[in-house]
Every structure is written in C-alpha cells, then in structure tokens.
PDBQT receptor file of N, H, CA, C and O in Angstrom, charges set to zero:
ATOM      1  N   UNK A   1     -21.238 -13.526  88.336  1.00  0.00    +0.000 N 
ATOM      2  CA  UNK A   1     -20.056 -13.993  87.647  1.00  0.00    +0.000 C 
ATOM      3  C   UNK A   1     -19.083 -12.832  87.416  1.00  0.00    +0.000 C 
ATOM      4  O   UNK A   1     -17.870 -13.010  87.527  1.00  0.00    +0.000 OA
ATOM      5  N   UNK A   2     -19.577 -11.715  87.115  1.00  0.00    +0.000 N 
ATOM      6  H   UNK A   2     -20.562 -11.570  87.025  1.00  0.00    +0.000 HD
ATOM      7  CA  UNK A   2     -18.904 -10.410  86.829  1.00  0.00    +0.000 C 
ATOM      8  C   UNK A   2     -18.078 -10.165  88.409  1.00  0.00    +0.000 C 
ATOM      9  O   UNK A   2     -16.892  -9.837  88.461  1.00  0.00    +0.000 OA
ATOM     10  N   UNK A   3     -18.544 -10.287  89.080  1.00  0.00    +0.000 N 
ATOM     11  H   UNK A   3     -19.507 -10.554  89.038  1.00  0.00    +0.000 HD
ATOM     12  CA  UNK A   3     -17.841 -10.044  90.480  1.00  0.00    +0.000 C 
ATOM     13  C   UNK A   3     -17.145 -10.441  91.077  1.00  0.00    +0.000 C 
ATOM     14  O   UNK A   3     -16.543  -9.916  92.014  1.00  0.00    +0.000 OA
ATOM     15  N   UNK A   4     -17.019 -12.245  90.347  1.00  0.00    +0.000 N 
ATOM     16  H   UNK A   4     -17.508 -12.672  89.586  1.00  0.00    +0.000 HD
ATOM     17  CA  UNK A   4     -16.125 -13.082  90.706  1.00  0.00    +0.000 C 
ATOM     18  C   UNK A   4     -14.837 -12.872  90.095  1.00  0.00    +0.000 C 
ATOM     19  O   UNK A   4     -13.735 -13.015  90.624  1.00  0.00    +0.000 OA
ATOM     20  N   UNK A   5     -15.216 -12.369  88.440  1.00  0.00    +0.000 N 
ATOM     21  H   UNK A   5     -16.111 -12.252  88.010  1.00  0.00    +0.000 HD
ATOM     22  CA  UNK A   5     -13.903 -12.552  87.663  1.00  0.00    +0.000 C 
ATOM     23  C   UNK A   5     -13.631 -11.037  88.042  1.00  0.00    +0.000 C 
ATOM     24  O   UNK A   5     -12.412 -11.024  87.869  1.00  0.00    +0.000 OA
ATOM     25  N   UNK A   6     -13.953  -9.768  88.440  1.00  0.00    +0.000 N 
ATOM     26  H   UNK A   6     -14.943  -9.779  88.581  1.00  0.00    +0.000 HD
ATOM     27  CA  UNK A   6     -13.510  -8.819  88.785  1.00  0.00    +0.000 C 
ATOM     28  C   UNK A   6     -12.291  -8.571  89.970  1.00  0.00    +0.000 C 
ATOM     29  O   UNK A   6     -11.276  -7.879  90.050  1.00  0.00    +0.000 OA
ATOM     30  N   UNK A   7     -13.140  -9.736  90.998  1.00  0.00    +0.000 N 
ATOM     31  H   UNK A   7     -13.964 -10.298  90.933  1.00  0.00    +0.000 HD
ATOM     32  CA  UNK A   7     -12.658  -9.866  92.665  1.00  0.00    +0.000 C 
ATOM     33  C   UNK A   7     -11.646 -10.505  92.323  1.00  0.00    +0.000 C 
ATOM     34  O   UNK A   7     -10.672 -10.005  92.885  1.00  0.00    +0.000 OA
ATOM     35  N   UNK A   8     -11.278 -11.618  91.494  1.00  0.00    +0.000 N 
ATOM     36  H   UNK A   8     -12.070 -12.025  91.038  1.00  0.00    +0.000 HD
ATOM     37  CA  UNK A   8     -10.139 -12.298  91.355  1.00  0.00    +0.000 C 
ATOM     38  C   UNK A   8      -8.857 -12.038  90.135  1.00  0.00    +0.000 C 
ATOM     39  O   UNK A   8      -7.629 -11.965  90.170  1.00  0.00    +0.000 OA
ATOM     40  N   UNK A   9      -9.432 -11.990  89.561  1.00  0.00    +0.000 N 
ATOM     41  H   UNK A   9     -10.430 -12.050  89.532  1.00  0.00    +0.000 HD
ATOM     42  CA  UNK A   9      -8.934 -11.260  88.038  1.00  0.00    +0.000 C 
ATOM     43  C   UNK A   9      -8.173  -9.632  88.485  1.00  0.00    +0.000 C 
ATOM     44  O   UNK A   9      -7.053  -9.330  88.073  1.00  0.00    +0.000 OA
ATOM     45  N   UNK A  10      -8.798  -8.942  89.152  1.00  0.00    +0.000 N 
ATOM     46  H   UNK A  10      -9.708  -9.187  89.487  1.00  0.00    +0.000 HD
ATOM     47  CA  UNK A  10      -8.585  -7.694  89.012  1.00  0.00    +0.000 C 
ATOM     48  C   UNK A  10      -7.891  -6.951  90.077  1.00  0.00    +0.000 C 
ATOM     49  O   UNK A  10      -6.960  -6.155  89.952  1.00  0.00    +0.000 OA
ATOM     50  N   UNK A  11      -8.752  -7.506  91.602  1.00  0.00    +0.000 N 
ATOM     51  H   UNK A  11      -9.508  -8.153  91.703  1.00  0.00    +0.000 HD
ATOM     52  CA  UNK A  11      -8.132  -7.584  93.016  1.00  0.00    +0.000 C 
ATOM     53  C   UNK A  11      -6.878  -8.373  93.626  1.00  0.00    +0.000 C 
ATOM     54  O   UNK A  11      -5.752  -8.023  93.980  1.00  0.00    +0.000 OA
ATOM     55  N   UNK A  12      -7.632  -9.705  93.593  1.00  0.00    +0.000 N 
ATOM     56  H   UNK A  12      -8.547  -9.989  93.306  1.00  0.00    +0.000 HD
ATOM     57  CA  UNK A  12      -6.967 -10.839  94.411  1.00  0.00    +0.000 C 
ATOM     58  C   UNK A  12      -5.678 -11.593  93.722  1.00  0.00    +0.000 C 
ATOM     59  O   UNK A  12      -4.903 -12.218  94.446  1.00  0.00    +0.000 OA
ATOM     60  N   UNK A  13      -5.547 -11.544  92.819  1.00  0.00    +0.000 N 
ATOM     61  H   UNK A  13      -6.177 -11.036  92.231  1.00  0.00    +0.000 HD
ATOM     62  CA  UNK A  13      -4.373 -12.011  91.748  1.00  0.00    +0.000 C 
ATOM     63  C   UNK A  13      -3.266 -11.015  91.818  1.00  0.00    +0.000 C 
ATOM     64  O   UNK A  13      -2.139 -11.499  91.929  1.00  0.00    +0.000 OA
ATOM     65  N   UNK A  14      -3.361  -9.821  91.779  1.00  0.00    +0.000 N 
ATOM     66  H   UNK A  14      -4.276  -9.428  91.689  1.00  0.00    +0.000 HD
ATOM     67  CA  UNK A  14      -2.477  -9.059  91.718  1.00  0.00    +0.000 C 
ATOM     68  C   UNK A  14      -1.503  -8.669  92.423  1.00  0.00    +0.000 C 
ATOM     69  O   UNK A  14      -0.273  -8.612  92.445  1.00  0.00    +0.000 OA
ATOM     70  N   UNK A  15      -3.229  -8.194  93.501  1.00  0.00    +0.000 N 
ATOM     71  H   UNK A  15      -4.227  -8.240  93.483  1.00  0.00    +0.000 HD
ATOM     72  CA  UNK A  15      -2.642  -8.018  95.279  1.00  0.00    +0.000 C 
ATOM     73  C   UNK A  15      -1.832  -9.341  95.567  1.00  0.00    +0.000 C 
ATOM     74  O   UNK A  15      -0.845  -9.104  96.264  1.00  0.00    +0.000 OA
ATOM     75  N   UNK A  16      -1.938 -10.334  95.310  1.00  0.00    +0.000 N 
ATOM     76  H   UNK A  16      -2.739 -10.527  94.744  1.00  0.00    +0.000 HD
ATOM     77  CA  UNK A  16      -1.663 -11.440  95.993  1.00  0.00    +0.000 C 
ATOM     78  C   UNK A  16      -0.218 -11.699  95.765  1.00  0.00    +0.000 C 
ATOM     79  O   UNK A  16       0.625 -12.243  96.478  1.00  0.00    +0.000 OA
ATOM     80  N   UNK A  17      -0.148 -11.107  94.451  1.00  0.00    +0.000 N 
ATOM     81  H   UNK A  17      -0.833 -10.666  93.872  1.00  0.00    +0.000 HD
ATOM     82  CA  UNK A  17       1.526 -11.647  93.965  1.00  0.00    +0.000 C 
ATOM     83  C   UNK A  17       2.290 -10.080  94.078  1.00  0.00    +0.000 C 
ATOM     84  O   UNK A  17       3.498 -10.200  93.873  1.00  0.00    +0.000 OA
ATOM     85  N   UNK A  18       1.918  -8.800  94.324  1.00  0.00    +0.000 N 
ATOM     86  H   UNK A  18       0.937  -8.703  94.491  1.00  0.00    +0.000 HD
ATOM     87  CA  UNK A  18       2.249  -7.733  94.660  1.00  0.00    +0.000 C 
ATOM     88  C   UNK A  18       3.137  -8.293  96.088  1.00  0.00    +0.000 C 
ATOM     89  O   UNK A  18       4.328  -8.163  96.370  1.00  0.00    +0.000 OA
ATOM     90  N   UNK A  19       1.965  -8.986  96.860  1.00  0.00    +0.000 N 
ATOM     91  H   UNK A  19       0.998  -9.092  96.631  1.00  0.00    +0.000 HD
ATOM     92  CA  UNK A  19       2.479  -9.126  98.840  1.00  0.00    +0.000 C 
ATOM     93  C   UNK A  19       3.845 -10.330  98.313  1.00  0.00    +0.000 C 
ATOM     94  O   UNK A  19       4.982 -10.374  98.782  1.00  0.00    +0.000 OA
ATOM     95  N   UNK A  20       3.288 -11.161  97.274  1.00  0.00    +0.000 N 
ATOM     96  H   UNK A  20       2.364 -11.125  96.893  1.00  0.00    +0.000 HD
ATOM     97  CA  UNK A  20       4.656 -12.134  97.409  1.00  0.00    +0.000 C 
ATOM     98  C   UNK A  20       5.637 -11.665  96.952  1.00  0.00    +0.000 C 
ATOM     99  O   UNK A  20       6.676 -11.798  97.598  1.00  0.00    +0.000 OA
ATOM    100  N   UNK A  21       5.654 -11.120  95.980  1.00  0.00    +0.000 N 
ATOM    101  H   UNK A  21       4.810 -11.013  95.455  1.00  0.00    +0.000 HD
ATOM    102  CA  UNK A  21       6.927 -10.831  94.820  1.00  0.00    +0.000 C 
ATOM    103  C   UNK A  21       7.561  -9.698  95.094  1.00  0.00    +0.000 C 
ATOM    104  O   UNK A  21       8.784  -9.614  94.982  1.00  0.00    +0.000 OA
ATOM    105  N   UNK A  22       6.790  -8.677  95.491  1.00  0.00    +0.000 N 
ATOM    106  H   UNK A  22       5.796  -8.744  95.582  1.00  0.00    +0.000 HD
ATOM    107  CA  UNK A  22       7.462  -7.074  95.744  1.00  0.00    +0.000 C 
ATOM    108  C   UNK A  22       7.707  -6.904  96.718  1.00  0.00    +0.000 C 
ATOM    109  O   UNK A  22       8.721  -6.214  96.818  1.00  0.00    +0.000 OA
ATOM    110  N   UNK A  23       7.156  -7.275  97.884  1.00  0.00    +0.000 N 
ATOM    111  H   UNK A  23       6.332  -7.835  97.803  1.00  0.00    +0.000 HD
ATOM    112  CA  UNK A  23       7.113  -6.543  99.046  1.00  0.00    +0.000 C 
ATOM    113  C   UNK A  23       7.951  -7.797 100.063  1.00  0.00    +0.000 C 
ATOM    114  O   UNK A  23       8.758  -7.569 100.964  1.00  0.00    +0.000 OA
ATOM    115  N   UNK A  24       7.484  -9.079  99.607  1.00  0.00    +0.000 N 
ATOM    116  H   UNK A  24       6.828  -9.264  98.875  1.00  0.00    +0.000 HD
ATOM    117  CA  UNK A  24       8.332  -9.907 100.172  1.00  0.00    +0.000 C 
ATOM    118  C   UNK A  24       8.152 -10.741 101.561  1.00  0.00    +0.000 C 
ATOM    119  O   UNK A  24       8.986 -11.334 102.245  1.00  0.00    +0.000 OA
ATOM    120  N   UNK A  25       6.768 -10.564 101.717  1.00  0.00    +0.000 N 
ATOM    121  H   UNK A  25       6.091 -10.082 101.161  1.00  0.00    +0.000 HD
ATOM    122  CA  UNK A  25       6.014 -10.701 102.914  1.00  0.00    +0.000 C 
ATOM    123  C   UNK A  25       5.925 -12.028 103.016  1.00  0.00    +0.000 C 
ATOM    124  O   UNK A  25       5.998 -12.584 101.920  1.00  0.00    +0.000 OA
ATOM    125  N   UNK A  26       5.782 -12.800 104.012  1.00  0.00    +0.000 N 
ATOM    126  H   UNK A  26       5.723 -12.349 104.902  1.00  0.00    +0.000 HD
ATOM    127  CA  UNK A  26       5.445 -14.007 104.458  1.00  0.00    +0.000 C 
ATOM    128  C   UNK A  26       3.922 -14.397 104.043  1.00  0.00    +0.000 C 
ATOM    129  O   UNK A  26       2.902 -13.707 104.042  1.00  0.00    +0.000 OA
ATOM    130  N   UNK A  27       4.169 -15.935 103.643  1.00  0.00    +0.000 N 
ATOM    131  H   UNK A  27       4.997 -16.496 103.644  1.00  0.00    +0.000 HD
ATOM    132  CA  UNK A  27       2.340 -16.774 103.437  1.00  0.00    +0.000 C 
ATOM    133  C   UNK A  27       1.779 -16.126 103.974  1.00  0.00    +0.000 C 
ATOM    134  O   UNK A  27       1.505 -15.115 103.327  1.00  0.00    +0.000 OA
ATOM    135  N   UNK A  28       1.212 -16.160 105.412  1.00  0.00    +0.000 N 
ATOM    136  H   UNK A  28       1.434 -16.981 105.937  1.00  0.00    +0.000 HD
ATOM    137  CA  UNK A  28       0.311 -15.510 105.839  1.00  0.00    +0.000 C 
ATOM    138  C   UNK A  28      -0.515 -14.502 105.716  1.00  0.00    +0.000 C 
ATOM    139  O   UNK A  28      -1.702 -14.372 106.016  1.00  0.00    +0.000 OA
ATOM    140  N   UNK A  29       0.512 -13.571 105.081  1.00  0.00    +0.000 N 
ATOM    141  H   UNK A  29       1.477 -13.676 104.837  1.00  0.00    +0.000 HD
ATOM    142  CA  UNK A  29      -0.161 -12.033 104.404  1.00  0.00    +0.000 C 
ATOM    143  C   UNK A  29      -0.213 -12.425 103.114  1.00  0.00    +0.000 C 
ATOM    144  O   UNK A  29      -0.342 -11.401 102.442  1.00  0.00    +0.000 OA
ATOM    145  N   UNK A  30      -0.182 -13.254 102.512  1.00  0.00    +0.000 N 
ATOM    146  H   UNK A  30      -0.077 -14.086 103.058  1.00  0.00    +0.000 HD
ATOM    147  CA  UNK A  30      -0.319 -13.137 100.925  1.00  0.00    +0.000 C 
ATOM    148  C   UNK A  30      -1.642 -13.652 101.342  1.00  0.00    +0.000 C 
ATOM    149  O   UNK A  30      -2.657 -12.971 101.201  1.00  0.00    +0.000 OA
ATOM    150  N   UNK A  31      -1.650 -14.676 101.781  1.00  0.00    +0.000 N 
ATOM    151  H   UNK A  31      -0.824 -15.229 101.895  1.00  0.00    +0.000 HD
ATOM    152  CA  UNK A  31      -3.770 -15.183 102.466  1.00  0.00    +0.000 C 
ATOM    153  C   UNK A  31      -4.253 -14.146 102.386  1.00  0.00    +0.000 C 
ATOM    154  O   UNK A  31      -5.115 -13.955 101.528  1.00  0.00    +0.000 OA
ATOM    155  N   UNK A  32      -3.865 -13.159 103.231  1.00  0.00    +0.000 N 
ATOM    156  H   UNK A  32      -3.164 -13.315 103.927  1.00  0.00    +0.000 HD
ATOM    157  CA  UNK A  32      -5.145 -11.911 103.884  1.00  0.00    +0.000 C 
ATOM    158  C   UNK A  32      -5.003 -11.172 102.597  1.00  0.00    +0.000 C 
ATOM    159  O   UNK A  32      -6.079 -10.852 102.093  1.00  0.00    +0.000 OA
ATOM    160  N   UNK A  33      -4.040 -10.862 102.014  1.00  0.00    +0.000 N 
ATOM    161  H   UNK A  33      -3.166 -11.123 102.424  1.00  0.00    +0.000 HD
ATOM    162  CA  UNK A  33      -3.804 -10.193 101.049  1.00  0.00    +0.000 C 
ATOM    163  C   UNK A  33      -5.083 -10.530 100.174  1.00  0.00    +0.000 C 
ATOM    164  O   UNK A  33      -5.918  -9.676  99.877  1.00  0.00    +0.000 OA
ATOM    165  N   UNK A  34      -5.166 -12.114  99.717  1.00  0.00    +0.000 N 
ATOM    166  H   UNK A  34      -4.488 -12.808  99.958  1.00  0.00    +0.000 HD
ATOM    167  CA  UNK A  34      -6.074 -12.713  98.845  1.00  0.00    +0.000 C 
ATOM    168  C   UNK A  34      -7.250 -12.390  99.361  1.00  0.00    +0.000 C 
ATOM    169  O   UNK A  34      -8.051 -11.708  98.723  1.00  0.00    +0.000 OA
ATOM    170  N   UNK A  35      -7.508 -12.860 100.633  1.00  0.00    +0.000 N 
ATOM    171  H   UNK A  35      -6.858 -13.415 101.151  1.00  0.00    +0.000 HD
ATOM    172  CA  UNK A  35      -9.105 -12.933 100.999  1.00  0.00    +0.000 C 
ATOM    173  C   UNK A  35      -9.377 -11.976 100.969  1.00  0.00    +0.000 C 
ATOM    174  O   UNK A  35     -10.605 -12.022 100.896  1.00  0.00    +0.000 OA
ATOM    175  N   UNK A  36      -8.943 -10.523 100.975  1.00  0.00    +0.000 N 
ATOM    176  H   UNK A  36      -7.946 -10.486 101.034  1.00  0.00    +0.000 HD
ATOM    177  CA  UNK A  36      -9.540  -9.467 100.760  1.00  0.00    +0.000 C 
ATOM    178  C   UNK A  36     -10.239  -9.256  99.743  1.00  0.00    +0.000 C 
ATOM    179  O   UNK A  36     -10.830  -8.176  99.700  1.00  0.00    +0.000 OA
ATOM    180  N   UNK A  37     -10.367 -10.055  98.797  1.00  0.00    +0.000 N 
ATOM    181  H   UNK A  37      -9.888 -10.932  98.832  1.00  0.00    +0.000 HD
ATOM    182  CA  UNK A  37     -11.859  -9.845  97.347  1.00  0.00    +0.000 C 
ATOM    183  C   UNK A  37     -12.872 -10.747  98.286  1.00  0.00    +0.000 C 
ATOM    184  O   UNK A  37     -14.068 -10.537  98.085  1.00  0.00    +0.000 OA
ATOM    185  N   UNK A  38     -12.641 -11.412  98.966  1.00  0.00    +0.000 N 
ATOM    186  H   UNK A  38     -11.669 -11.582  99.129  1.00  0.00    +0.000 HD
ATOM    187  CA  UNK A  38     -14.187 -11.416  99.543  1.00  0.00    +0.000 C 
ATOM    188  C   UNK A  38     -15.216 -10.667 100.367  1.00  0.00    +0.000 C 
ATOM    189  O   UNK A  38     -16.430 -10.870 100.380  1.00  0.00    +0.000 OA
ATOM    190  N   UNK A  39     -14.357  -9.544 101.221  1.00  0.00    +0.000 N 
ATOM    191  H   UNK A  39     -13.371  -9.379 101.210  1.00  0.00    +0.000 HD
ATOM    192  CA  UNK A  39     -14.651  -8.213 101.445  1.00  0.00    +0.000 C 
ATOM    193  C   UNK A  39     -14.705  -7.545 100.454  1.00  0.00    +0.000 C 
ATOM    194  O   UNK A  39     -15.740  -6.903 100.633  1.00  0.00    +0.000 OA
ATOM    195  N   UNK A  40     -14.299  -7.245  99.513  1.00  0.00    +0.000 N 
ATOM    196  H   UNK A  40     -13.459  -7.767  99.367  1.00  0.00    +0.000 HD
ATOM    197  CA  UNK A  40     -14.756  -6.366  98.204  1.00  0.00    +0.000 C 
ATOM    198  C   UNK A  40     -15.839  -7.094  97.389  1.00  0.00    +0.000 C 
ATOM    199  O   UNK A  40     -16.592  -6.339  96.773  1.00  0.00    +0.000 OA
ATOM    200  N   UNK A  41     -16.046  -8.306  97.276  1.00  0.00    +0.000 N 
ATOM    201  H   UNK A  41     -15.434  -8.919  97.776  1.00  0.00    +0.000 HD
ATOM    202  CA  UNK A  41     -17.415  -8.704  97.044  1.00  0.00    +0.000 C 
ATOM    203  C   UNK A  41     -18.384  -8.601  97.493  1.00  0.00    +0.000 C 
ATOM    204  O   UNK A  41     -19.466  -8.501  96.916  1.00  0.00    +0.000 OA
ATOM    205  N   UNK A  42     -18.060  -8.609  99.134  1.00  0.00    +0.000 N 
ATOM    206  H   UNK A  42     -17.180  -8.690  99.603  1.00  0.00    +0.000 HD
ATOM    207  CA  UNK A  42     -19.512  -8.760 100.149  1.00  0.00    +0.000 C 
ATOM    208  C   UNK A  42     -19.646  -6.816 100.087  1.00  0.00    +0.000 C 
ATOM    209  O   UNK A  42     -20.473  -6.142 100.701  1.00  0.00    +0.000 OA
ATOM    210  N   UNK A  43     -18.876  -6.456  99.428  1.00  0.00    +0.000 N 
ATOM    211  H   UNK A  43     -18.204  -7.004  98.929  1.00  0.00    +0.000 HD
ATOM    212  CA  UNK A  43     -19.416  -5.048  99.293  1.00  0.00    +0.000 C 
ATOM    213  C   UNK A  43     -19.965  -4.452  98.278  1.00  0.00    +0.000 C 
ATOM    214  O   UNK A  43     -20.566  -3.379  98.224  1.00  0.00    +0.000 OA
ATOM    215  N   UNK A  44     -19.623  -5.517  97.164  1.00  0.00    +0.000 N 
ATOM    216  H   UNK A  44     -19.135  -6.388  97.207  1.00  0.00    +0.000 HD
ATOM    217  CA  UNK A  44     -20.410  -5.233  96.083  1.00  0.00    +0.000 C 
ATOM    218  C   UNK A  44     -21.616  -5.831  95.578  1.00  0.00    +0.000 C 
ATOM    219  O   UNK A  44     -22.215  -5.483  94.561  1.00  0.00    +0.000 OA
ATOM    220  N   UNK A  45     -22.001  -6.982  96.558  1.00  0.00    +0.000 N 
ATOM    221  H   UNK A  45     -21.514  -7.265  97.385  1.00  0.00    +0.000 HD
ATOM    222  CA  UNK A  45     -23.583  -7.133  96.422  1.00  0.00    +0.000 C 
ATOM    223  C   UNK A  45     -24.196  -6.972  97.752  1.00  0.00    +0.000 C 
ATOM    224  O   UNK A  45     -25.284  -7.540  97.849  1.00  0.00    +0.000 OA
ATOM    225  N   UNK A  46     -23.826  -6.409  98.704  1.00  0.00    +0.000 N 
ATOM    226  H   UNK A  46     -22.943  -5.948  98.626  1.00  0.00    +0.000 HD
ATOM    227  CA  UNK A  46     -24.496  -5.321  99.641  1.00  0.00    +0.000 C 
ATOM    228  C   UNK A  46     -24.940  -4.168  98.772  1.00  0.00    +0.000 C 
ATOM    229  O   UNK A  46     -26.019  -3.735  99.175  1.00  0.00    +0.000 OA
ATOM    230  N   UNK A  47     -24.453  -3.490  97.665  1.00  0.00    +0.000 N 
ATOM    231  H   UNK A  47     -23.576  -3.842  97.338  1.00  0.00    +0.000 HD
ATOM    232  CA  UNK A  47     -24.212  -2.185  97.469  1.00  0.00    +0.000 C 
ATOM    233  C   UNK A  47     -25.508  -2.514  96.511  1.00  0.00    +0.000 C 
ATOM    234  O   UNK A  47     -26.540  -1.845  96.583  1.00  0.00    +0.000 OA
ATOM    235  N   UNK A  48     -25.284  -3.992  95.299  1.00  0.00    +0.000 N 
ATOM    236  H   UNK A  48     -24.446  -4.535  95.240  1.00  0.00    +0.000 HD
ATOM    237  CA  UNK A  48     -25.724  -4.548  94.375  1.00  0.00    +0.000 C 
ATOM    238  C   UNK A  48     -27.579  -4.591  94.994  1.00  0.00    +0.000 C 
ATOM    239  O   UNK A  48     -28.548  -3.903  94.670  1.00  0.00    +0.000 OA
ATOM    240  N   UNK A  49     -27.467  -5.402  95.697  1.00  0.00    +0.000 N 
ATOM    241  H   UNK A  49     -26.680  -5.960  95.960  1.00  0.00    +0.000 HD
ATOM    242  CA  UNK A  49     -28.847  -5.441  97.035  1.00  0.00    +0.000 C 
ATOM    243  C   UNK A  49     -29.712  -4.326  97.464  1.00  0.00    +0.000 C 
ATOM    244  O   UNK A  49     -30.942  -4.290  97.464  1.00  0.00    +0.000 OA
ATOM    245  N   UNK A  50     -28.835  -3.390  97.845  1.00  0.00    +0.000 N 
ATOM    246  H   UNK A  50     -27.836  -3.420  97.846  1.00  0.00    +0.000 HD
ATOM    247  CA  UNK A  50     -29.396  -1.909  97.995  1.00  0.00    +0.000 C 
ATOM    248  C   UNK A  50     -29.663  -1.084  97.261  1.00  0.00    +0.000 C 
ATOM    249  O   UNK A  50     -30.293  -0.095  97.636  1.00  0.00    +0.000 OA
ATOM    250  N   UNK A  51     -29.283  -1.242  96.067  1.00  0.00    +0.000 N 
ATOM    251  H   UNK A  51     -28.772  -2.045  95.763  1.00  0.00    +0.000 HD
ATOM    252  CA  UNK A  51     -30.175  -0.637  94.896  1.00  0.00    +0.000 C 
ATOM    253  C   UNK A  51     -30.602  -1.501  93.894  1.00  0.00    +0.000 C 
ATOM    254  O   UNK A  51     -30.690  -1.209  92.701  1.00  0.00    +0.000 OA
ATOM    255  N   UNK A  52     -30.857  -2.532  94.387  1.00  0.00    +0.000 N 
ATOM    256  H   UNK A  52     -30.785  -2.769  95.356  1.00  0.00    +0.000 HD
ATOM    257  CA  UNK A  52     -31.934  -3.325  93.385  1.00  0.00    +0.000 C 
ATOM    258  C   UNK A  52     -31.789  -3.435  92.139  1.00  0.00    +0.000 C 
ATOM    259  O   UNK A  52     -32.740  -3.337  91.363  1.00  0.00    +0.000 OA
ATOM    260  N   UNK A  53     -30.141  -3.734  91.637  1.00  0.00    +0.000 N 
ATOM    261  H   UNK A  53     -29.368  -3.814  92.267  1.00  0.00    +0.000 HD
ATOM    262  CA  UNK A  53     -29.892  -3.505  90.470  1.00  0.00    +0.000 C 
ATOM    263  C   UNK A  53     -29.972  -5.485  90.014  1.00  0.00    +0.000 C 
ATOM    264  O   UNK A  53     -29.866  -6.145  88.981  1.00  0.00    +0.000 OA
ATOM    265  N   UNK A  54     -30.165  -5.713  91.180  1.00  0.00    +0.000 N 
ATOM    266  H   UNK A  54     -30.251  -5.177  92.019  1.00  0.00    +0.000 HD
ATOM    267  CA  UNK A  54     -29.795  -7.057  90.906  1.00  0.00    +0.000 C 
ATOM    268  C   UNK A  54     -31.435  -7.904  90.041  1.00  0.00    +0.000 C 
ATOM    269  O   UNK A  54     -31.385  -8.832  89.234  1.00  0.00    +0.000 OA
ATOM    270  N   UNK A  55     -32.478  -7.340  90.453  1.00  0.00    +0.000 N 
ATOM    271  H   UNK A  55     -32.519  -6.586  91.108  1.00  0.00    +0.000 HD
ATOM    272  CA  UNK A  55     -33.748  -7.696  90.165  1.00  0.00    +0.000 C 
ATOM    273  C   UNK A  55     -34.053  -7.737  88.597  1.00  0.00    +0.000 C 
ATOM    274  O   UNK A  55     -33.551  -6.833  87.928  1.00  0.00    +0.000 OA
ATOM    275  N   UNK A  56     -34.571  -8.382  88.162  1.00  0.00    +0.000 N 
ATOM    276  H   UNK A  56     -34.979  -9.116  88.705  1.00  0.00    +0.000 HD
ATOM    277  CA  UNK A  56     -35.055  -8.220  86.542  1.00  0.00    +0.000 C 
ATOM    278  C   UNK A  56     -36.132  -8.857  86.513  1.00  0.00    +0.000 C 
ATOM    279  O   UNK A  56     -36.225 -10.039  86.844  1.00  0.00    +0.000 OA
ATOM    280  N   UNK A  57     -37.429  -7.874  85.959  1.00  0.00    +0.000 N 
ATOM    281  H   UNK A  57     -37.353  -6.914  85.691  1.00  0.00    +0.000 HD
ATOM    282  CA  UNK A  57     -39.244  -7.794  85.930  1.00  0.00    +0.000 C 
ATOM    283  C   UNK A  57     -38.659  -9.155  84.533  1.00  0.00    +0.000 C 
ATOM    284  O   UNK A  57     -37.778  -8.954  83.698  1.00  0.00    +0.000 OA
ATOM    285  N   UNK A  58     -39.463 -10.417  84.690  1.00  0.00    +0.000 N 
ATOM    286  H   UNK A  58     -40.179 -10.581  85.369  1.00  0.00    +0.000 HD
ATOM    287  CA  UNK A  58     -39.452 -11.259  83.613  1.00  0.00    +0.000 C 
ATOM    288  C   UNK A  58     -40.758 -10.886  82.353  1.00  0.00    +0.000 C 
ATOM    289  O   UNK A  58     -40.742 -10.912  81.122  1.00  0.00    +0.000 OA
ATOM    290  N   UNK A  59     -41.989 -10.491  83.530  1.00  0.00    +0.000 N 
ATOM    291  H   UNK A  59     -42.002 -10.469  84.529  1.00  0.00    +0.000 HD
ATOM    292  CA  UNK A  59     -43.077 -10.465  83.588  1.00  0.00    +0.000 C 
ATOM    293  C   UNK A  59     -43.215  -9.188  82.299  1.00  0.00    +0.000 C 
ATOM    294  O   UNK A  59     -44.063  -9.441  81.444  1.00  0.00    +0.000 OA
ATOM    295  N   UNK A  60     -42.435  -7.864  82.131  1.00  0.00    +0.000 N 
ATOM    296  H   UNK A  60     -41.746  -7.658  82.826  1.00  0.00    +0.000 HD
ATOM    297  CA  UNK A  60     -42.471  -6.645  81.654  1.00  0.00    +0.000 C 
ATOM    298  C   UNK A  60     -41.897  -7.464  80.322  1.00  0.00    +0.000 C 
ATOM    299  O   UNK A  60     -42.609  -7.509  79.319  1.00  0.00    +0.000 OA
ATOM    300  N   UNK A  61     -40.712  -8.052  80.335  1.00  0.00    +0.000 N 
ATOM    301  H   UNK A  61     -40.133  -8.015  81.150  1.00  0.00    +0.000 HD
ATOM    302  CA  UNK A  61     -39.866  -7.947  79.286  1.00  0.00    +0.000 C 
ATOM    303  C   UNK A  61     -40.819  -8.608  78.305  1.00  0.00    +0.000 C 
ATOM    304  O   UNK A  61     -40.488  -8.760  77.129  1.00  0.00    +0.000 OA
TER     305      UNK A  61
C-alpha cells in the first residue's frame, strides 16, 4: 500500500501534470509520463524481494 500511495501520490501525479501543465506536451506523453510509477514500483519490490524485507516470522512474534 505504501508503494502505491508513494508511486502515485509522489511520482505519477506530479510528473503527470508537470508533462501537461508546464511543459505542454501532448496526451500521449502525459500516459508515459504516468506509467512510469509502474517502473518505479516494479523496482521497488524487486529491490523489496531481494532483501527480504518483505517477509515477517509470525511464528517468532
């Protein structure tokens, strides 16, 4: 959930209205603009995955 409201909230919202509003770019790039938090997600539970931060012992607690 943290990654979602990060990727969108923090990335994809911004960037998205940065490509529309400032720069002045056509739909098309405001898309790619957006979909780019799903590459920054798929990199943050690759990263999340590879160090096993994602796991929690039920069994210990």
């Amino acid at each position: 959930m943290i990654q979602s409201v990060i990727g969108s909230w923090i990335l994809a919202i911004p960037l998205g209205l940065l490509v529309a509003f400032i720069w002045h770019l056509p739909i098309y790039w405001v898309f790619v603009a957006i979909s780019l938090e799903e590459i920054f997600r798929l990199g943050l539970c690759l990263w999340k995955m590879h160090e096993k931060t994602w796991l929690v012992n039920l069994v210990d607690s």
